[in-house]
N, CA, C and O atoms as a Tripos MOL2 file, in Angstrom:
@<TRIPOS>MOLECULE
protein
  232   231    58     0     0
PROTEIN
NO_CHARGES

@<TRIPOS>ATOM
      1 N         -10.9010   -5.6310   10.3660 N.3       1 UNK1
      2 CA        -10.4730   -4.4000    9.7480 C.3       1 UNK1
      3 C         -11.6560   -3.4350    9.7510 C.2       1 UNK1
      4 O         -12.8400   -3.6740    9.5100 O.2       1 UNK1
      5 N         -10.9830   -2.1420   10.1220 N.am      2 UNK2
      6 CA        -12.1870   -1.2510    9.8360 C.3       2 UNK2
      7 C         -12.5940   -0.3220    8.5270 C.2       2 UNK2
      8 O         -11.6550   -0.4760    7.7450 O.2       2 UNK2
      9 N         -13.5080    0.5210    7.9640 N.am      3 UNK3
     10 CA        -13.2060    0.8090    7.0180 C.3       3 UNK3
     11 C         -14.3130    2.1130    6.7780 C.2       3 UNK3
     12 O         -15.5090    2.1380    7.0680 O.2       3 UNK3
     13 N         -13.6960    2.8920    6.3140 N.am      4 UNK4
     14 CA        -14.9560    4.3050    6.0400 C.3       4 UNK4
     15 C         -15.0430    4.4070    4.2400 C.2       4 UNK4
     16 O         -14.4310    3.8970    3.3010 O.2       4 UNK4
     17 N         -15.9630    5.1930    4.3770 N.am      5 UNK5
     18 CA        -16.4480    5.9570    2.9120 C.3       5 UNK5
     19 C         -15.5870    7.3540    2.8820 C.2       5 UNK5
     20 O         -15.7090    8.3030    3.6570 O.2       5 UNK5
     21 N         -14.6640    7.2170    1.7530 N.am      6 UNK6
     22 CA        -14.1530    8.0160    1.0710 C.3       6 UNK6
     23 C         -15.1680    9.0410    0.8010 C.2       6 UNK6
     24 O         -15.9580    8.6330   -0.0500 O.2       6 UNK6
     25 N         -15.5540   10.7720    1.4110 N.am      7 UNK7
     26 CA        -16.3140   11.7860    0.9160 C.3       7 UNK7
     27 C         -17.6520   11.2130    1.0400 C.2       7 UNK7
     28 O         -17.6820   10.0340    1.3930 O.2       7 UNK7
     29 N         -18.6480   11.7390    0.8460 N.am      8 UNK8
     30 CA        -20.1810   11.4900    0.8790 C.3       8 UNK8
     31 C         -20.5930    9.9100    0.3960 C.2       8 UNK8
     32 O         -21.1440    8.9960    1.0100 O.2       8 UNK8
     33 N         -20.0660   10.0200   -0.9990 N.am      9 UNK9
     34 CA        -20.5490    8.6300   -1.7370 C.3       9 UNK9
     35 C         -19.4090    7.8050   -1.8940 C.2       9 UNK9
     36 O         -19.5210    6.6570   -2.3230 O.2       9 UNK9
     37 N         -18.2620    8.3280   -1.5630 N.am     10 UNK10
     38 CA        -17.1530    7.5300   -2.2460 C.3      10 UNK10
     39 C         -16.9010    6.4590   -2.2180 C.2      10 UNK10
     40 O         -17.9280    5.7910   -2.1080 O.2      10 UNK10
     41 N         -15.6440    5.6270   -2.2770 N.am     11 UNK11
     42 CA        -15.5630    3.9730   -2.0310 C.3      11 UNK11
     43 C         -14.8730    3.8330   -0.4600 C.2      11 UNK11
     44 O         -14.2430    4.6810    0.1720 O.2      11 UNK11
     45 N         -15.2240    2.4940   -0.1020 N.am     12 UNK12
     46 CA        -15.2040    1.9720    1.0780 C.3      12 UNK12
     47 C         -13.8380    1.6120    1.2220 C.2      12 UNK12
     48 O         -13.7370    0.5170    0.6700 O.2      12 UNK12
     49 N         -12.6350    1.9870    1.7140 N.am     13 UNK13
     50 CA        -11.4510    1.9180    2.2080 C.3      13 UNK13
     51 C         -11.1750    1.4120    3.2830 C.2      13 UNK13
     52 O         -12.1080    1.6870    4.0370 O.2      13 UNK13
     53 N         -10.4360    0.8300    3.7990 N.am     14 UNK14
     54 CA         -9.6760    0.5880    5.2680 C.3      14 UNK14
     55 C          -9.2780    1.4160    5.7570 C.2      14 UNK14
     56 O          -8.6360    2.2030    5.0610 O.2      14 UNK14
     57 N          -9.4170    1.6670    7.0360 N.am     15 UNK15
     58 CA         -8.8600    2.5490    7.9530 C.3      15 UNK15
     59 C          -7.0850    2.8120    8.2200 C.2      15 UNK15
     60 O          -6.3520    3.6130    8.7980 O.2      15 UNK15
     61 N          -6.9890    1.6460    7.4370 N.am     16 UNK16
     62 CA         -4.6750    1.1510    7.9990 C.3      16 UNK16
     63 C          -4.8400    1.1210    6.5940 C.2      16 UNK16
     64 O          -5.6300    0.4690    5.9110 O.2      16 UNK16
     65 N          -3.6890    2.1930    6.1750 N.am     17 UNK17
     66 CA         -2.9900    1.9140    4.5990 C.3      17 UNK17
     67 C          -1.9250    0.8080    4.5610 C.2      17 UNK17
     68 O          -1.7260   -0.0800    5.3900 O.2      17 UNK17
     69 N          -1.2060    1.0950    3.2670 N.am     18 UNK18
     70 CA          0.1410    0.5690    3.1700 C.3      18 UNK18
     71 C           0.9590    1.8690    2.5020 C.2      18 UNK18
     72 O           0.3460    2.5670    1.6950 O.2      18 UNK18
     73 N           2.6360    2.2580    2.9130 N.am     19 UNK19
     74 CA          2.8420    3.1890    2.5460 C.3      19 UNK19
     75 C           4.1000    2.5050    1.7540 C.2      19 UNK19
     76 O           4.2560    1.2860    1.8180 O.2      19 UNK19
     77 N           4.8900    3.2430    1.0880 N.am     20 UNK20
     78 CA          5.8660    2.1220    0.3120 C.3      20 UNK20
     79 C           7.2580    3.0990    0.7840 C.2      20 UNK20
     80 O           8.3570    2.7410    0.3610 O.2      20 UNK20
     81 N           7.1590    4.3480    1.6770 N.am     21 UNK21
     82 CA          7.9310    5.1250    2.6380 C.3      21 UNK21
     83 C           9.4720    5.3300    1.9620 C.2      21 UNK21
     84 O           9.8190    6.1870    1.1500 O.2      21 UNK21
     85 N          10.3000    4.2160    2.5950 N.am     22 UNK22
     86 CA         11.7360    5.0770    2.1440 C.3      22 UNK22
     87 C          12.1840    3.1410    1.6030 C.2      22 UNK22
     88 O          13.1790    2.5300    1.9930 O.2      22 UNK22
     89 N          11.1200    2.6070    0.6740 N.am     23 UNK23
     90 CA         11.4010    1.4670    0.1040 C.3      23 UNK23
     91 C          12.0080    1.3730   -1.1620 C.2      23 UNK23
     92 O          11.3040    1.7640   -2.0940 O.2      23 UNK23
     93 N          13.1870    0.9360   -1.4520 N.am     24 UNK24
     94 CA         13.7290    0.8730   -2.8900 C.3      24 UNK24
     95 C          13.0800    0.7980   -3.7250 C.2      24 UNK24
     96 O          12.0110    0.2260   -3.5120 O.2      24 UNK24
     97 N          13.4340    1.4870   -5.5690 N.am     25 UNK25
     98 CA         12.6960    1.6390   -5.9980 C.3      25 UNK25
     99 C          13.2520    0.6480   -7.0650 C.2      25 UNK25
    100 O          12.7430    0.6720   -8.1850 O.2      25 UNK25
    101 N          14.5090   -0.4340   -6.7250 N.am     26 UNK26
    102 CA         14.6430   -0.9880   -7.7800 C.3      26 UNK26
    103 C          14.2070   -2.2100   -8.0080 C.2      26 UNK26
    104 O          13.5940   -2.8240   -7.1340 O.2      26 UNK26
    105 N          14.4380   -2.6820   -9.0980 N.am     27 UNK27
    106 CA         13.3680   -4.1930   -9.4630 C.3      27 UNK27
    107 C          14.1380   -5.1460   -9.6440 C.2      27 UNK27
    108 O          15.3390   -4.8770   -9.6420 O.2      27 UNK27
    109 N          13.7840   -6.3490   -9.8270 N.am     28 UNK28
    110 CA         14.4220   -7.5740   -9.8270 C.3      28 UNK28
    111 C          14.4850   -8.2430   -8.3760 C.2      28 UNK28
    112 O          14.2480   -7.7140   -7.2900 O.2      28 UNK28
    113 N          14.9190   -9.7180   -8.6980 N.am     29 UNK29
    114 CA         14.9300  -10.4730   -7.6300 C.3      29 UNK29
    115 C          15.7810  -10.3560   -6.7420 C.2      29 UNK29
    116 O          16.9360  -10.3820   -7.1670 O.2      29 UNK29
    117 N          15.6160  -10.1890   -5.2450 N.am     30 UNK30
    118 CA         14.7970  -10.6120   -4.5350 C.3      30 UNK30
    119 C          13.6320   -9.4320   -4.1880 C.2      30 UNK30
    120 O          12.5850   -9.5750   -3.5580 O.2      30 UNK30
    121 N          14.2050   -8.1730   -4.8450 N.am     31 UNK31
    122 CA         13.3680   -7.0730   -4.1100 C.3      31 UNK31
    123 C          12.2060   -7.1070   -4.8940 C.2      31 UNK31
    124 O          11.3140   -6.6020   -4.2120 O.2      31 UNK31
    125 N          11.8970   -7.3510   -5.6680 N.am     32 UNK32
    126 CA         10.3960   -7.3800   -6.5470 C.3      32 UNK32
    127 C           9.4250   -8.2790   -5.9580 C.2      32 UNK32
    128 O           8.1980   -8.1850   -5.9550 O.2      32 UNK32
    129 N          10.2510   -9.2530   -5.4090 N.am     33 UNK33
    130 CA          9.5800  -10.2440   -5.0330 C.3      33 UNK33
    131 C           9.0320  -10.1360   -3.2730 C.2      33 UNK33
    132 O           7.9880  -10.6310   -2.8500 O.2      33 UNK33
    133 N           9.8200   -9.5330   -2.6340 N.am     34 UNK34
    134 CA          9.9690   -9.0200   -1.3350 C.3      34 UNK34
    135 C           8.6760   -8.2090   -1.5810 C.2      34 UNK34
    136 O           7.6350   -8.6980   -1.1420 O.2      34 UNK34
    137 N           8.6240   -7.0890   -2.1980 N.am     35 UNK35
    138 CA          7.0650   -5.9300   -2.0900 C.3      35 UNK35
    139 C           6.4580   -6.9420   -2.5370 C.2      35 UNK35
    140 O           5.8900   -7.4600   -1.5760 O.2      35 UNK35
    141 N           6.2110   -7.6570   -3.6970 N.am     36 UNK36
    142 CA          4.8210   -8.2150   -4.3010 C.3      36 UNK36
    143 C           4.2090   -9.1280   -3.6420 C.2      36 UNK36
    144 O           3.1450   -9.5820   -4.0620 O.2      36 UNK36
    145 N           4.9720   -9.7020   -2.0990 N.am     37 UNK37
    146 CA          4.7600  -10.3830   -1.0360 C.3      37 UNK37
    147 C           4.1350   -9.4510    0.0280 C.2      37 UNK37
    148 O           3.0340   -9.5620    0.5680 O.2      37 UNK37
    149 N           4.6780   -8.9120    0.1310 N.am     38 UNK38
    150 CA          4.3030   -7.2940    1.3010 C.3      38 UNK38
    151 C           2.9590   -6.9470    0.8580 C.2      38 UNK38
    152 O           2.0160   -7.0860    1.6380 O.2      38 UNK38
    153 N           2.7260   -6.3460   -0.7570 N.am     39 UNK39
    154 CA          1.3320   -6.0270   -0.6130 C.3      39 UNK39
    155 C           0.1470   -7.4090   -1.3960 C.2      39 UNK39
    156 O          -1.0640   -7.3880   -1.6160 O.2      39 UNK39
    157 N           0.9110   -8.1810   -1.5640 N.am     40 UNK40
    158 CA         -0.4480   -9.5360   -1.2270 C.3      40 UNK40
    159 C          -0.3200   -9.7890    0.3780 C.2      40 UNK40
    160 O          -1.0800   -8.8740    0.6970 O.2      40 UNK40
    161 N          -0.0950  -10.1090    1.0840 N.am     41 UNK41
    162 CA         -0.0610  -10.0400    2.6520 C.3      41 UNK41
    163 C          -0.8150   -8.9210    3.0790 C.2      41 UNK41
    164 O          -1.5300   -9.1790    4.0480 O.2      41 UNK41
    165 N          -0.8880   -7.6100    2.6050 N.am     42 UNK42
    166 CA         -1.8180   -6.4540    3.1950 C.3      42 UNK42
    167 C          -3.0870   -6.6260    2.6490 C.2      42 UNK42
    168 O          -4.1510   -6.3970    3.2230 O.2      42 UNK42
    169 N          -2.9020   -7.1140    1.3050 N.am     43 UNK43
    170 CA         -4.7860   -7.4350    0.8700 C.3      43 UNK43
    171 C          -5.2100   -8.4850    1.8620 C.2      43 UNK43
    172 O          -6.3510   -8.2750    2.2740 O.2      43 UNK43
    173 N          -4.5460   -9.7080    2.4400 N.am     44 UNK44
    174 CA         -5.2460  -10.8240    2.4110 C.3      44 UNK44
    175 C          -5.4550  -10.2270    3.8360 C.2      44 UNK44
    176 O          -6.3860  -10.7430    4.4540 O.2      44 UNK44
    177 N          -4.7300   -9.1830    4.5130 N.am     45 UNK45
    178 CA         -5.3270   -8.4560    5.7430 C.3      45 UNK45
    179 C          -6.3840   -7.0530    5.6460 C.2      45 UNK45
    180 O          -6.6510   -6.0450    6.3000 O.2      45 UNK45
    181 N          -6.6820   -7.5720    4.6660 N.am     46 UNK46
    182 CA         -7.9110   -6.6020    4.5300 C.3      46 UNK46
    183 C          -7.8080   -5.1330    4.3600 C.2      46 UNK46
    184 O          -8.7800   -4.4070    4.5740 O.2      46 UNK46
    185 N          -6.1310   -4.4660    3.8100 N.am     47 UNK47
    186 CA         -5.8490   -3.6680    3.5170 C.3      47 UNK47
    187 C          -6.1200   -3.2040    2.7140 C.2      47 UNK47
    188 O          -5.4050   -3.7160    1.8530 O.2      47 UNK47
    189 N          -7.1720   -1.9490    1.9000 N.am     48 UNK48
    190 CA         -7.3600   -2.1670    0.7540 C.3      48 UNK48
    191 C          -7.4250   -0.7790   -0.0350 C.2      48 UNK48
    192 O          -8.1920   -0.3830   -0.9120 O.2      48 UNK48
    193 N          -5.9160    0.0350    0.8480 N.am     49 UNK49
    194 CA         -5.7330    1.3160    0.4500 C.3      49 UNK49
    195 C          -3.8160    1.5960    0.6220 C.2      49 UNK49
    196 O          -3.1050    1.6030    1.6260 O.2      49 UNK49
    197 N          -3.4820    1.8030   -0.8820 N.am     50 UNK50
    198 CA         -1.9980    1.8820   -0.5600 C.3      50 UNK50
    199 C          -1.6920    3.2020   -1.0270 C.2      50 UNK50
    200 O          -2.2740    3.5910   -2.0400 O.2      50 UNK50
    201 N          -0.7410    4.0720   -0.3570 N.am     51 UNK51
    202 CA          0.0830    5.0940   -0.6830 C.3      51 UNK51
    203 C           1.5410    4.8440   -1.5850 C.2      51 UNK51
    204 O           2.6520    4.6070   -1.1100 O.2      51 UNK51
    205 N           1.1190    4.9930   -3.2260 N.am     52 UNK52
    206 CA          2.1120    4.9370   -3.6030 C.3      52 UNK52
    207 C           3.0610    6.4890   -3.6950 C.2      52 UNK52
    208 O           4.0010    6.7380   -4.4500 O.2      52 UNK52
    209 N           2.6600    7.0490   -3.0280 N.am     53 UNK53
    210 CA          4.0290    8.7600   -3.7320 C.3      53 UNK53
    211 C           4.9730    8.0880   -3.4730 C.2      53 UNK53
    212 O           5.1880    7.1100   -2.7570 O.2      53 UNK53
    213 N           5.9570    9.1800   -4.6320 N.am     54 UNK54
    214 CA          7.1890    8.7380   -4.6160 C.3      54 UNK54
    215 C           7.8280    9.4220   -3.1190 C.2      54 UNK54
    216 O           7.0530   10.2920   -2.7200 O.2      54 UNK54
    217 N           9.0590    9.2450   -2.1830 N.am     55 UNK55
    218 CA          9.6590    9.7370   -1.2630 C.3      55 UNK55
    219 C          10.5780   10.9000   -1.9420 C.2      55 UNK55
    220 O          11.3540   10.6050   -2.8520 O.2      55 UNK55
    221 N          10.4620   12.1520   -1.4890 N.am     56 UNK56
    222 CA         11.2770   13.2770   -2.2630 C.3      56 UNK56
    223 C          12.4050   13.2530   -2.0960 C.2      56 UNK56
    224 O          12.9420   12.7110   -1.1300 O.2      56 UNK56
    225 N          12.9960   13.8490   -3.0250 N.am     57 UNK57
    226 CA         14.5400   13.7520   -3.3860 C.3      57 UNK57
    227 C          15.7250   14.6280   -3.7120 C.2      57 UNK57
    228 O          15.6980   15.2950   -4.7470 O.2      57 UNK57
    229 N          16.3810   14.6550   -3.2000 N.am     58 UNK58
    230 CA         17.5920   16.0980   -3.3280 C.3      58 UNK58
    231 C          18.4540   15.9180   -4.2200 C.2      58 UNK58
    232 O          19.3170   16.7720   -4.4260 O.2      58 UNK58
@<TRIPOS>BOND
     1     1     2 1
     2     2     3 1
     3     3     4 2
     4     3     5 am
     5     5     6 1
     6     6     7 1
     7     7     8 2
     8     7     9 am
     9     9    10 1
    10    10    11 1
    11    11    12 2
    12    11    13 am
    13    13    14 1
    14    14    15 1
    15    15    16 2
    16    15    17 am
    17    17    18 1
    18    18    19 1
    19    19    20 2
    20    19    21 am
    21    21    22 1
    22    22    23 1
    23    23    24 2
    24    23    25 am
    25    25    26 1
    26    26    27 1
    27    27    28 2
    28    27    29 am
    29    29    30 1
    30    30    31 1
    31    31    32 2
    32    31    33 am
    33    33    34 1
    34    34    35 1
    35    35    36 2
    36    35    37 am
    37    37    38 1
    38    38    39 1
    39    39    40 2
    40    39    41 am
    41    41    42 1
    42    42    43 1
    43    43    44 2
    44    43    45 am
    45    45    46 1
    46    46    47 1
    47    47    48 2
    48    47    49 am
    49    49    50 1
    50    50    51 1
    51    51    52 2
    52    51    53 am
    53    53    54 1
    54    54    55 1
    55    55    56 2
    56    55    57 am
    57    57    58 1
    58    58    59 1
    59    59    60 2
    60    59    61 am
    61    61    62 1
    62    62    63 1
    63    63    64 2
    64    63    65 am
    65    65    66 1
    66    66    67 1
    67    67    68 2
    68    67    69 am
    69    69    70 1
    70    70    71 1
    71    71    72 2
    72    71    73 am
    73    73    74 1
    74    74    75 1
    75    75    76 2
    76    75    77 am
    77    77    78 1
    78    78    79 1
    79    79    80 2
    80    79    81 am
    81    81    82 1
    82    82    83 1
    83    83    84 2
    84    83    85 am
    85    85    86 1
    86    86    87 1
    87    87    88 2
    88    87    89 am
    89    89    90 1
    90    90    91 1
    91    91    92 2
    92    91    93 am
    93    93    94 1
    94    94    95 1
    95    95    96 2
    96    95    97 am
    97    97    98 1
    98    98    99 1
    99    99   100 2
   100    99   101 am
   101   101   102 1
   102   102   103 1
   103   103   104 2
   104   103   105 am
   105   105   106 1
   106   106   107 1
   107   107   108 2
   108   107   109 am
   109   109   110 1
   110   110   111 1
   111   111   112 2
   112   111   113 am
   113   113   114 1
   114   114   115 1
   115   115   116 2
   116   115   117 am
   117   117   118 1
   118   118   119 1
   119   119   120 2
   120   119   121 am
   121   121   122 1
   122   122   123 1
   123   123   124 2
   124   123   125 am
   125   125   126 1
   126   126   127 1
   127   127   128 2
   128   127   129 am
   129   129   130 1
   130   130   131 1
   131   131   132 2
   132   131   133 am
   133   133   134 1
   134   134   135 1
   135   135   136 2
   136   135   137 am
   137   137   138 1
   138   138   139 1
   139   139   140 2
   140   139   141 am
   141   141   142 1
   142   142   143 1
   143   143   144 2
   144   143   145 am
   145   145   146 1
   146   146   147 1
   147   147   148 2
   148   147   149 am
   149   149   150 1
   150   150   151 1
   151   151   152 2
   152   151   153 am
   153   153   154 1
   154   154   155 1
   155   155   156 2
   156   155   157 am
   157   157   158 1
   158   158   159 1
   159   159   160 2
   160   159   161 am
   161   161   162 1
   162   162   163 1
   163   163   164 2
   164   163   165 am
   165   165   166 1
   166   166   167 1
   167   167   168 2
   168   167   169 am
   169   169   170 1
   170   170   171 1
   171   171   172 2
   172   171   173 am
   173   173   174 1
   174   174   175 1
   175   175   176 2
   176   175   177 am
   177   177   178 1
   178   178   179 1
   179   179   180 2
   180   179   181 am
   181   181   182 1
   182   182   183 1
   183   183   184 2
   184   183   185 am
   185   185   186 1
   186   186   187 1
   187   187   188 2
   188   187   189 am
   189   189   190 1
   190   190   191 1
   191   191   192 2
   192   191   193 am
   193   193   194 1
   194   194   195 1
   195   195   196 2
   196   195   197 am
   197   197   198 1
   198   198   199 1
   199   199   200 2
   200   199   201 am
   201   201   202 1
   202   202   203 1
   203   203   204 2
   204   203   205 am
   205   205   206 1
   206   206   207 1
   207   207   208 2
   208   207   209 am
   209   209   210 1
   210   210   211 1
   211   211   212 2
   212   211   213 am
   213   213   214 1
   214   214   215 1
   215   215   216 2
   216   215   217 am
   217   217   218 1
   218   218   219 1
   219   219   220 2
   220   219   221 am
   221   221   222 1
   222   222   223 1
   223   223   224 2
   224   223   225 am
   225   225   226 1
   226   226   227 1
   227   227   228 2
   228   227   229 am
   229   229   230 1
   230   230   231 1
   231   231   232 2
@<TRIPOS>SUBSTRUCTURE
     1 UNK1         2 RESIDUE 1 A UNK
     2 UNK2         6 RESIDUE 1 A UNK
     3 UNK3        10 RESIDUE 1 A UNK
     4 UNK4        14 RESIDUE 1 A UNK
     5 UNK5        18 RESIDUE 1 A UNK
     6 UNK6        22 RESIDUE 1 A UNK
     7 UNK7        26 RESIDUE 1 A UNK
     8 UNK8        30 RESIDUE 1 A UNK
     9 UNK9        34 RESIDUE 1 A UNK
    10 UNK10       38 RESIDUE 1 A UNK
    11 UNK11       42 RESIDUE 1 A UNK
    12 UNK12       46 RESIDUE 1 A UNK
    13 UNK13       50 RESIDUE 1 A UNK
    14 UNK14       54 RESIDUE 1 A UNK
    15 UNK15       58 RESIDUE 1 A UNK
    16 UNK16       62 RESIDUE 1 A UNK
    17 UNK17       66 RESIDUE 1 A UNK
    18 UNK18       70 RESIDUE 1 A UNK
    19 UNK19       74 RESIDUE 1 A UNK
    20 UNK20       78 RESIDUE 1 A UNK
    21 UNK21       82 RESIDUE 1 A UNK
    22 UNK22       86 RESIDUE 1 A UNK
    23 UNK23       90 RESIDUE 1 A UNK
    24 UNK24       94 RESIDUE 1 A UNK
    25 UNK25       98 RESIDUE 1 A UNK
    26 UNK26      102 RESIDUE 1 A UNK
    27 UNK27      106 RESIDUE 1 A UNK
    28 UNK28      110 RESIDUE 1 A UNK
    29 UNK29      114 RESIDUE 1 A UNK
    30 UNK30      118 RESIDUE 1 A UNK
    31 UNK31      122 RESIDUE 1 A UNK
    32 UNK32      126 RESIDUE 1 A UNK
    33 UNK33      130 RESIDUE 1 A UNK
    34 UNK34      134 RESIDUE 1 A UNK
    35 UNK35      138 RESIDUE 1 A UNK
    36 UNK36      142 RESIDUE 1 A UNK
    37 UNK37      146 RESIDUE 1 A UNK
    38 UNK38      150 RESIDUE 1 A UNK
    39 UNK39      154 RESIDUE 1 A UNK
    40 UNK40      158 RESIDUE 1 A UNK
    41 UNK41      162 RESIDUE 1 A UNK
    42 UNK42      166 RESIDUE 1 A UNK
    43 UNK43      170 RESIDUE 1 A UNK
    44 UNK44      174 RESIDUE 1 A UNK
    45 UNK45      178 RESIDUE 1 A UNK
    46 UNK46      182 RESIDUE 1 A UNK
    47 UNK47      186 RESIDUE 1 A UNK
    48 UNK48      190 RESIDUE 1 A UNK
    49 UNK49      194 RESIDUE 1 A UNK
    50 UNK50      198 RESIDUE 1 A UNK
    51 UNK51      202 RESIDUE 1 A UNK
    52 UNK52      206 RESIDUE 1 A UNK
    53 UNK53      210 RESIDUE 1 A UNK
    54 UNK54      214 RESIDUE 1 A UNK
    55 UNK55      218 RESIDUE 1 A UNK
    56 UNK56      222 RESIDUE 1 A UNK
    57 UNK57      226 RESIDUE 1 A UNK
    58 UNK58      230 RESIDUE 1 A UNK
C-alpha cells in the first residue's frame, strides 16, 4: 500500500480509500454485518482512509 501526508505535517493516509457510495443505510443483520466485514477487510489491507458522506437525496 502506498501512502502520503495529508498537507505539510498532516497524518499519513493511504493512497486507495473506502467509499460507502450508494450502500444502505440500514442496520441489522445481515447488512451490519456485511459493512463491518467490508471495512475490517480494508484495514487488514492497509486501507486507512474511509469516505463516510452521506449519498444525496431527492
Amino acid at each position: 500500500m502506498k501512502y502520503r501526508l495529508l498537507g505539510k505535517n498532516g497524518p499519513r493516509v493511504s493512497t486507495i480509500s473506502m467509499g460507502r457510495g450508494a450502500q444502505p443505510i440500514r442496520f441489522g443483520v445481515p447488512l451490519e454485518q456485511d459493512f463491518n466485514a467490508a471495512v475490517r477487510r480494508a484495514y487488514e489491507l492497509g486501507i486507512a482512509r474511509a469516505d463516510r458522506a452521506m449519498a444525496p437525496t431527492r
